[in-house]
C-alpha positions as CSV (number, residue, x, y, z in Angstrom):
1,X,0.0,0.0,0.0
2,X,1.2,3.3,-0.9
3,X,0.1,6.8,0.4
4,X,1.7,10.0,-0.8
5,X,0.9,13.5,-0.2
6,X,2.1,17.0,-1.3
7,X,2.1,20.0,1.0
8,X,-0.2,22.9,-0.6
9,X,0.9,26.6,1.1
10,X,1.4,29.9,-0.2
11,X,4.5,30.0,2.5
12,X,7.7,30.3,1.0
13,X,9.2,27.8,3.0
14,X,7.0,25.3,2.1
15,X,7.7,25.6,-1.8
16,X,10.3,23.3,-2.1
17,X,8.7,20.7,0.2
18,X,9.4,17.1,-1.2
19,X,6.1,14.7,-1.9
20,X,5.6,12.5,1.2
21,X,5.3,8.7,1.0
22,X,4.4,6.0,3.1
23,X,5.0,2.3,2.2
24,X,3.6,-0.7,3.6
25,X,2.8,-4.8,3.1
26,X,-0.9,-5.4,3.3
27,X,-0.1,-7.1,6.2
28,X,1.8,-4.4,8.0
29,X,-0.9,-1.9,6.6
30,X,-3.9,-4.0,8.4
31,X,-2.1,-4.1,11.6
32,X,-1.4,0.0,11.5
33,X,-4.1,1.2,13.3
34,X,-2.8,4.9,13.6
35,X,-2.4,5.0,9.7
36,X,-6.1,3.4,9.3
37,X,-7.5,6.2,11.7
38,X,-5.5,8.7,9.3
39,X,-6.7,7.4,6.5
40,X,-10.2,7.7,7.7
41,X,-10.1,11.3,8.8
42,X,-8.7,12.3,5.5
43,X,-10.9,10.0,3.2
44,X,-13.2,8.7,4.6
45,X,-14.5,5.1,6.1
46,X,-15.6,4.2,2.8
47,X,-12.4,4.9,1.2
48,X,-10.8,3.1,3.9
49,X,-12.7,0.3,4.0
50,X,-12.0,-0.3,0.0
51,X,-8.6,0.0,0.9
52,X,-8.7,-2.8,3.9
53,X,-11.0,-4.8,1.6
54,X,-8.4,-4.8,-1.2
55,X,-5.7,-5.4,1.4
56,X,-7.6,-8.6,2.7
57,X,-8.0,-9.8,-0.9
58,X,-12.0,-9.1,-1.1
59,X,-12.3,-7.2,-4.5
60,X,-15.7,-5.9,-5.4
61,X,-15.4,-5.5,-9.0
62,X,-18.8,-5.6,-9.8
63,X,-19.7,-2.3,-7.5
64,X,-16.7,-0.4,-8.6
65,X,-18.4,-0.6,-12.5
66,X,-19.4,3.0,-14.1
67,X,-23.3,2.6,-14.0
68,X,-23.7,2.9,-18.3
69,X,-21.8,-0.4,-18.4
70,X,-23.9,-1.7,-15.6
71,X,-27.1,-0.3,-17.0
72,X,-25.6,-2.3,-20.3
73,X,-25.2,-5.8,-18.5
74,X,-28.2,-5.8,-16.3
75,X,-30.5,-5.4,-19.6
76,X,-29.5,-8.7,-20.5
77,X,-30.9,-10.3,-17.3
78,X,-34.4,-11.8,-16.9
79,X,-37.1,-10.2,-14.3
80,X,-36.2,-12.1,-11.5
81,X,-32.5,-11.6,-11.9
82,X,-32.6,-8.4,-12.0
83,X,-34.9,-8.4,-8.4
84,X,-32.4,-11.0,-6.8
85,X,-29.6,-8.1,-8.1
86,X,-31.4,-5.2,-6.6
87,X,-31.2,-6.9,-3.1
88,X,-27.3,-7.0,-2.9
89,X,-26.6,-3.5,-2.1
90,X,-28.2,0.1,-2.3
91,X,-26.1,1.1,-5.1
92,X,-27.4,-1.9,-7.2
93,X,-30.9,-1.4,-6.0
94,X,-30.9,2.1,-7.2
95,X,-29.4,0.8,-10.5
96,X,-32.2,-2.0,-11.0
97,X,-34.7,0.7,-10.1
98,X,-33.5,3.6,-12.1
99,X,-35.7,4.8,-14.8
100,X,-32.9,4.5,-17.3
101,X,-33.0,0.8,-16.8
102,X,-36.6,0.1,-17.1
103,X,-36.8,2.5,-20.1
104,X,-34.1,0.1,-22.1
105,X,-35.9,-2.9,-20.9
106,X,-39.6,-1.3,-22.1
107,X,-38.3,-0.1,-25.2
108,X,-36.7,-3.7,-26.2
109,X,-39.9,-5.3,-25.4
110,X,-42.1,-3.3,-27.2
111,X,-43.3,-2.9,-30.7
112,X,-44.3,0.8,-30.6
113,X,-44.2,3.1,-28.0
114,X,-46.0,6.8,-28.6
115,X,-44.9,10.1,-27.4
116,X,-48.2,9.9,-25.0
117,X,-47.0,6.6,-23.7
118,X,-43.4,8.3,-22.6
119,X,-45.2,11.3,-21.1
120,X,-46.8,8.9,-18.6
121,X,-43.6,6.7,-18.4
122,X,-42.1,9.8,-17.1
123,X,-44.4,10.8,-14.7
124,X,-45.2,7.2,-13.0
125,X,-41.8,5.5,-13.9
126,X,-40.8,3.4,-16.6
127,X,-41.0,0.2,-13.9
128,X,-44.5,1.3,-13.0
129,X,-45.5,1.4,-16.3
130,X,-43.9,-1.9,-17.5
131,X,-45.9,-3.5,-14.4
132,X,-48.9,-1.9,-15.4
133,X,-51.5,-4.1,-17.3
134,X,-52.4,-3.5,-20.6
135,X,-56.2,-2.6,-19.5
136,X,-54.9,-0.1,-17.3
137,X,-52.3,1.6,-18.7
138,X,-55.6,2.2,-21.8
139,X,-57.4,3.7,-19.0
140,X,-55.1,5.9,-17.7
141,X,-54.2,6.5,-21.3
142,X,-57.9,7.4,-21.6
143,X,-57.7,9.8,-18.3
144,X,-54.8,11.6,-19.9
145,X,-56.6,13.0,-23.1
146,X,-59.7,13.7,-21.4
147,X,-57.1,16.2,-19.3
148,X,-55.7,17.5,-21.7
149,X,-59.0,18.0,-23.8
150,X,-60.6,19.9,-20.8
151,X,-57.8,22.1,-20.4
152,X,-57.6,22.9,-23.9
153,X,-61.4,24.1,-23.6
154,X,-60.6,26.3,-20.6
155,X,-57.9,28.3,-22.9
């Protein structure tokens, strides 16, 4: 493991400060408690869990994607993968519940869908919508134009 650090000052005697380094085994690293507590104020506990994680060998690849490419493999999963998926952390749940997911996955699956359809996709959620029954998504289809028609009469 290797920290370094520069010294940022407007002081002149600090302009020709040297980088700072710290090296360390994983080993030595996990049993440096003052560095950990360090690390921690200056990072962050998530950054320095990552760090003991990577040090202990557990690599999280999968949550350490950029979300397009995870957006892009999820889309290939059936239904119930992608529930199981959206149980394993709250990053992933957010991603299997994000509207740009279920927009790919509504798209793919249907023949044709109309501007009016996207309007109420965006205002109840692509998921909702894909959930939503045929007969009811007509219906609220239905409720839509009348709304529109009525306030087009008031103007």
């Amino acid at each position: 493991v290797v920290f370094r650090w520069w010294r940022i000052s407007l002081r002149n005697e600090c302009r020709e400060a040297r980088p700072g380094e710290i090296k360390e085994s994983h080993e030595d690293f996990l049993d440096d408690s003052s560095l950990q507590i360090q690390i921690a104020i200056i990072f962050g506990a998530k950054v320095l869990e990552h760090v003991l994680n990577l040090c202990r060998g557990k690599f999280d690849f999968l949550e350490r994607l950029p979300v397009p490419l995870l957006l892009y493999i999820i889309s290939f999963l059936e239904l119930e993968d992608i529930a199981r998926l959206s149980q394993v952390s709250h990053r992933l749940k957010m991603i299997c519940n994000s509207n740009a997911l279920w927009e790919g996955i509504v798209e793919s699956l249907c023949d044709t869908i109309t501007p009016e359809m996207r309007e109420l996709a965006q205002e109840m959620g692509w998921k909702q919508l894909f959930f939503t029954n045929r007969l009811q998504l007509q219906l609220q289809l239905r409720r839509r134009r009348q709304k529109h028609a009525e306030k087009e009469k008031l103007t």
